[in-house]
PANUKOL-161862 format. One record per atom (N, C-alpha, C): residue in one letter; chain; atom name; x negated, y, z. Coordinates in steps of 0.1 Angstrom, whole numbers. Atoms other than C-alpha are relative to their C-alpha. Layout:
! residues N
R a A CA X Y Z;
...
//
This chain:
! residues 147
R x A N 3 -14 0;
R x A CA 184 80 -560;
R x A C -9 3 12;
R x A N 7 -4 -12;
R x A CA 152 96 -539;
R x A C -3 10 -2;
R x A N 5 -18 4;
R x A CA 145 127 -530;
R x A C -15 2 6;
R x A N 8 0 -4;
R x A CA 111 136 -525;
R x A C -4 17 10;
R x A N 1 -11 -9;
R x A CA 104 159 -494;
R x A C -19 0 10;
R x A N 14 -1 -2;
R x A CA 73 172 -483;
R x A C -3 13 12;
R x A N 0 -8 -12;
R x A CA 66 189 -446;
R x A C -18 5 1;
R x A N 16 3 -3;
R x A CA 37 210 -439;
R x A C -2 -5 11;
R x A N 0 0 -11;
R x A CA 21 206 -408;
R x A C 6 2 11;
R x A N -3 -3 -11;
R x A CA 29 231 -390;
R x A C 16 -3 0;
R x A N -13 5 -1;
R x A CA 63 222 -402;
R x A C 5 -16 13;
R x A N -2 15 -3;
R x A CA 65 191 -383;
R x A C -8 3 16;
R x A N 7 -5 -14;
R x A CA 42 204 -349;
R x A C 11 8 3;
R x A N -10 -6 -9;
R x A CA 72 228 -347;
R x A C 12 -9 3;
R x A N -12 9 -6;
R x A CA 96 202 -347;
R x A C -2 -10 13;
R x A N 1 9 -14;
R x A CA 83 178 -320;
R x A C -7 9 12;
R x A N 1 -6 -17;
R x A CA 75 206 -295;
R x A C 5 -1 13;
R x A N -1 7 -13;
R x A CA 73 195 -264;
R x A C 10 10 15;
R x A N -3 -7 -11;
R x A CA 81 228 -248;
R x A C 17 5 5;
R x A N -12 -4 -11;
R x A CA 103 238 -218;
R x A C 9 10 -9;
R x A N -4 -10 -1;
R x A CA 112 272 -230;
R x A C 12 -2 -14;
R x A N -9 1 11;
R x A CA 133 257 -262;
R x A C 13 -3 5;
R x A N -12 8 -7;
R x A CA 156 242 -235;
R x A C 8 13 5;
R x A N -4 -10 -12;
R x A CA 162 281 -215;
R x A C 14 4 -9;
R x A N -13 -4 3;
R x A CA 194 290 -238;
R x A C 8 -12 2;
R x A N -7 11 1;
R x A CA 209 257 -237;
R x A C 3 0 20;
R x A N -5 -1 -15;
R x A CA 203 259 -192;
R x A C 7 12 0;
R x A N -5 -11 -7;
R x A CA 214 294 -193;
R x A C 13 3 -7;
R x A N -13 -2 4;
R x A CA 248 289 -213;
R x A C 6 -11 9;
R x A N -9 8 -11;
R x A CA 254 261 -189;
R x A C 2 6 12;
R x A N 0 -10 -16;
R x A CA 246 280 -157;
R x A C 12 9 0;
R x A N -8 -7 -3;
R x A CA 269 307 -167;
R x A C 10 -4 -6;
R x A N -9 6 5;
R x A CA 296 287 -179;
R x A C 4 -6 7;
R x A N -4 10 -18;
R x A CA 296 266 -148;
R x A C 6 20 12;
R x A N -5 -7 -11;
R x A CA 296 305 -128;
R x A C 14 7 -5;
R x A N -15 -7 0;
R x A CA 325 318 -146;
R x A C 12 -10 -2;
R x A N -13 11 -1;
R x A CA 344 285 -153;
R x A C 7 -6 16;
R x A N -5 4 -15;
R x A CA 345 273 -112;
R x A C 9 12 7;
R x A N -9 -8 -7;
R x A CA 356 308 -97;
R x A C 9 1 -7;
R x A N -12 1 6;
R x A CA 379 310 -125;
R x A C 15 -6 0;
R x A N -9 13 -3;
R x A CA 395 280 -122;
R x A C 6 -2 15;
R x A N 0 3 -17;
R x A CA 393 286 -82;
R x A C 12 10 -3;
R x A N -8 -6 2;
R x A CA 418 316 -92;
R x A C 10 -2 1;
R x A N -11 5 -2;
R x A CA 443 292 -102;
R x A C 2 -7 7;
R x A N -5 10 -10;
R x A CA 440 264 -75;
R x A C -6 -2 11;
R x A N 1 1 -15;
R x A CA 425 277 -47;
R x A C -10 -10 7;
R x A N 5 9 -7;
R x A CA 401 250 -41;
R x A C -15 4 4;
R x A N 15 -6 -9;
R x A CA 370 270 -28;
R x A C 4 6 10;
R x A N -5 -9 -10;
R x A CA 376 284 6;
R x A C -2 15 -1;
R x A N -3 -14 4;
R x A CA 383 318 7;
R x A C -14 10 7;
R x A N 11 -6 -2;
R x A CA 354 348 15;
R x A C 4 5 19;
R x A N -5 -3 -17;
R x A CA 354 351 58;
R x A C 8 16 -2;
R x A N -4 -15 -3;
R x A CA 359 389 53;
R x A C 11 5 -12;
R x A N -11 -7 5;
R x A CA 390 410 38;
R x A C -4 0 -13;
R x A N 1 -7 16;
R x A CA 395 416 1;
R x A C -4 13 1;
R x A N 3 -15 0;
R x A CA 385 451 -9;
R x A C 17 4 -5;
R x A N -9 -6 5;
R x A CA 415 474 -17;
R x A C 5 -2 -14;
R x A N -1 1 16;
R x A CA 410 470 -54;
R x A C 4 -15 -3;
R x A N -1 11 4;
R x A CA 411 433 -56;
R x A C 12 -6 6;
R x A N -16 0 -5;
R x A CA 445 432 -35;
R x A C 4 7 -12;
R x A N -6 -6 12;
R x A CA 459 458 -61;
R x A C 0 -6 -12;
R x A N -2 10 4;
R x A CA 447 432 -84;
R x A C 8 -9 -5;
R x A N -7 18 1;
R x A CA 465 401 -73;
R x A C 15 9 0;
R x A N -16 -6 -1;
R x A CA 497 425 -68;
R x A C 6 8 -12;
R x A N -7 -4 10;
R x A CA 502 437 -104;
R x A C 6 -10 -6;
R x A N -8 11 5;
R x A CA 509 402 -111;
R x A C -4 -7 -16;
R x A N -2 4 15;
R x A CA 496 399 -147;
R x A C -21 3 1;
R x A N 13 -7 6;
R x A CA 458 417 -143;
R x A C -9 -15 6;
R x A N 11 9 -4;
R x A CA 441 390 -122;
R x A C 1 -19 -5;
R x A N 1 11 7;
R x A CA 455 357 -139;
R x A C -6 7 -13;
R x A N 8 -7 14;
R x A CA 444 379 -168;
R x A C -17 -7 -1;
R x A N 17 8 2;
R x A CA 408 375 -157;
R x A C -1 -10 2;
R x A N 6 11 -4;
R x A CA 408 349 -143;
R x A C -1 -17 -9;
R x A N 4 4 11;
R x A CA 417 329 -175;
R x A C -7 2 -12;
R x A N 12 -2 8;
R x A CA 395 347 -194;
R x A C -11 -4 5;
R x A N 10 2 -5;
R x A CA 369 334 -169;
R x A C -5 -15 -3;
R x A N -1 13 4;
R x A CA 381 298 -178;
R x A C -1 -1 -10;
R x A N 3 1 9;
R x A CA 382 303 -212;
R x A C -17 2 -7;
R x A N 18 3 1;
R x A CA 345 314 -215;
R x A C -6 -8 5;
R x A N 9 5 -2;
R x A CA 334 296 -193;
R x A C 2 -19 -8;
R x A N 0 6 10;
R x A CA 351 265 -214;
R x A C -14 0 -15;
R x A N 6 1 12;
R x A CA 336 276 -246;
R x A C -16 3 3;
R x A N 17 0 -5;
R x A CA 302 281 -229;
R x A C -5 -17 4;
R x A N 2 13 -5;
R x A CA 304 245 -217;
R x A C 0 -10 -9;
R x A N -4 7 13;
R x A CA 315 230 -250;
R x A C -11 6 -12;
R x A N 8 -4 11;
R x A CA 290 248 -270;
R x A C 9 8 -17;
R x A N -10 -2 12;
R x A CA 320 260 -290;
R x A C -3 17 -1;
R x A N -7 -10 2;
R x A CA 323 296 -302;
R x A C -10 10 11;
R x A N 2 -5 -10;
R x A CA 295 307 -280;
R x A C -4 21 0;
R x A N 6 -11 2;
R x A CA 283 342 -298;
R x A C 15 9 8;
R x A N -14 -8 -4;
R x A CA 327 351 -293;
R x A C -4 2 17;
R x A N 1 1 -16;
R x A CA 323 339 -257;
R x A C -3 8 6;
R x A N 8 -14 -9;
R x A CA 295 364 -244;
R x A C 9 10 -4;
R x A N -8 -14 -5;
R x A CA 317 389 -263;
R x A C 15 4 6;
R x A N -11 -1 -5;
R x A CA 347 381 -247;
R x A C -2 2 17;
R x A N -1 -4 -14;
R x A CA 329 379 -214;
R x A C -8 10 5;
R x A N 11 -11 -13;
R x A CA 307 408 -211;
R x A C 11 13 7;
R x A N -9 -12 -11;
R x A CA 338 432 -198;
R x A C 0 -8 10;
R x A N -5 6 -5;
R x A CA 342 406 -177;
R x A C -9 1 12;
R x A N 15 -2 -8;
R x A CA 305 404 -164;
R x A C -5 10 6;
R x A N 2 -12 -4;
R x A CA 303 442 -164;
R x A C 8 5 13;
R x A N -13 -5 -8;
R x A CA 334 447 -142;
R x A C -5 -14 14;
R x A N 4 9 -14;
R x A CA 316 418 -116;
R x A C -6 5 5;
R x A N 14 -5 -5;
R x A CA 286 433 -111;
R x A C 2 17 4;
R x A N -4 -12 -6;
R x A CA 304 469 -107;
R x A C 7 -5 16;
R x A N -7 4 -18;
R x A CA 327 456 -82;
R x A C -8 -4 5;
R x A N 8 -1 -15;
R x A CA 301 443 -58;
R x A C -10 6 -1;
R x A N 12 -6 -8;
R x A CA 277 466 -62;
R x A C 7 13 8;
R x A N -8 -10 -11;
R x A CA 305 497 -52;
R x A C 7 -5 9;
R x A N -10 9 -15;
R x A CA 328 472 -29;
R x A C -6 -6 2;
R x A N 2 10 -7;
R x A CA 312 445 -21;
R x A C -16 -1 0;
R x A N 19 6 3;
R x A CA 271 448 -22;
R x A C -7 -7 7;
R x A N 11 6 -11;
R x A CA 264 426 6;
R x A C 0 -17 -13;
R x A N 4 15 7;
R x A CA 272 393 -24;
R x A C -6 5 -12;
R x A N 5 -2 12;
R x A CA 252 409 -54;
R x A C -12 -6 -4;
R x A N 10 14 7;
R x A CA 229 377 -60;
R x A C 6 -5 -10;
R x A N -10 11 12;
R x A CA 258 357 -80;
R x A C 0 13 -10;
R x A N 0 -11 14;
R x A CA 267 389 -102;
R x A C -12 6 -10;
R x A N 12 -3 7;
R x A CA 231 398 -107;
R x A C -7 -12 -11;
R x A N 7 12 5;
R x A CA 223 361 -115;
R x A C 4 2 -10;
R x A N -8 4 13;
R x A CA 255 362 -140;
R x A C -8 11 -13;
R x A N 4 -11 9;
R x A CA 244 396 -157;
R x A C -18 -3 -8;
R x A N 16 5 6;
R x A CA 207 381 -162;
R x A C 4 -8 -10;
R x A N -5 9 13;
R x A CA 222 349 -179;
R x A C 7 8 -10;
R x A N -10 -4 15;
R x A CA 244 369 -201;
R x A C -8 10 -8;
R x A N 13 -9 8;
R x A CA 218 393 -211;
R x A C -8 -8 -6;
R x A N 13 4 7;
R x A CA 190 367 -220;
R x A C 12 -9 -7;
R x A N -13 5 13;
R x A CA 225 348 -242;
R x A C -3 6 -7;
R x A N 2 -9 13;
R x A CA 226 377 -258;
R x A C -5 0 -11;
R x A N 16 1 11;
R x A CA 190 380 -269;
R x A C 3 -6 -6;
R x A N 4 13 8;
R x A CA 191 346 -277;
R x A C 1 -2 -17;
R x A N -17 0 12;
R x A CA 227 353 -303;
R x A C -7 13 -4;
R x A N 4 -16 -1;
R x A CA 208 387 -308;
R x A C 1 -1 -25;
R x A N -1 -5 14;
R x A CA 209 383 -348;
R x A C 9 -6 -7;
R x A N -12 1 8;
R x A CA 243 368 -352;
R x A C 11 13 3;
R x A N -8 -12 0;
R x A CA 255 404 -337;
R x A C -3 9 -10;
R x A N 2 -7 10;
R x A CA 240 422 -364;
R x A C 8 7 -7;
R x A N -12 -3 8;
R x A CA 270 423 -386;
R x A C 12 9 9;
R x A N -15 -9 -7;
R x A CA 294 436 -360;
R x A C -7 11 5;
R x A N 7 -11 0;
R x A CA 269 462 -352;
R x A C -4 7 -9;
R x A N 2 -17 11;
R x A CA 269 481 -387;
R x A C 4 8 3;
R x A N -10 -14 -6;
R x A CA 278 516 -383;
R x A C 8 -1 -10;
R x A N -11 1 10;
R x A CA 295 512 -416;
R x A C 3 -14 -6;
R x A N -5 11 2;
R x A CA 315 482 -423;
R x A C 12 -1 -14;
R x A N -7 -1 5;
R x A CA 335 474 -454;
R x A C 4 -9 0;
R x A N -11 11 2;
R x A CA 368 449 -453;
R x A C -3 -11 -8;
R x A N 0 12 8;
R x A CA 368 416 -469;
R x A C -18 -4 -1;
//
């Protein structure tokens, strides 16, 4: 049994393209998979030293409800898992953009002297997006019917 298959050109010039820019979603789900999986992970075992200066008020209140900051902080593991695994990545961004949004608030009103890493993260997760930009389609109908 043969099957006969037939490529045009340009079919075949787009597949062995050389270029950089096919690789930018593939660095930018690892970059931010690596930023939310290490602090994450640092949540539960402490192995990054801690920031010279005081927590803000908010992020004490935080660790003292007891339930909100393992909260994030496995959801930071979890994304940044399935960002690293290539698994489940369209869920991922939308499991972590509260996550991203609520970084990038907290240090620009508490903390804006570190707002490089949050800006970095908010870039990578925006140009994800784009990337996944027409497998959100569907959950962005205004009208959706079941099944």
């Amino acid at each position: 049994m043969t099957t006969n298959t037939t490529l045009s050109a340009d079919a075949v010039a787009g597949q062995t393209s050389k270029s950089f820019a096919r690789h930018l979603p593939t660095v930018g789900r690892v970059l931010l998979g690596i930023l939310l999986f290490v602090p994450g992970l640092n949540g539960f075992l402490n192995f990054l030293p801690p920031p010279p200066t005081a927590l803000p008020e908010f992020a004490e209140a935080l660790m003292k409800t007891g339930y909100m900051f393992p909260l994030i902080k496995g959801t930071e593991v979890l994304v940044g898992v399935l960002l690293l695994t290539n698994r489940f990545v369209p869920l991922a961004l939308a499991i972590a953009a509260p996550v991203v949004v609520n970084i990038v608030a907290f240090h620009a009103f508490l903390a804006p002297e570190g707002m490089v890493i949050p800006i970095i993260l908010l870039a990578l997760h925006l140009s994800l997006a784009w990337s996944y930009r027409k497998v959100y389609g569907p959950m962005l109908a205004m009208r959706a019917k079941p099944g």
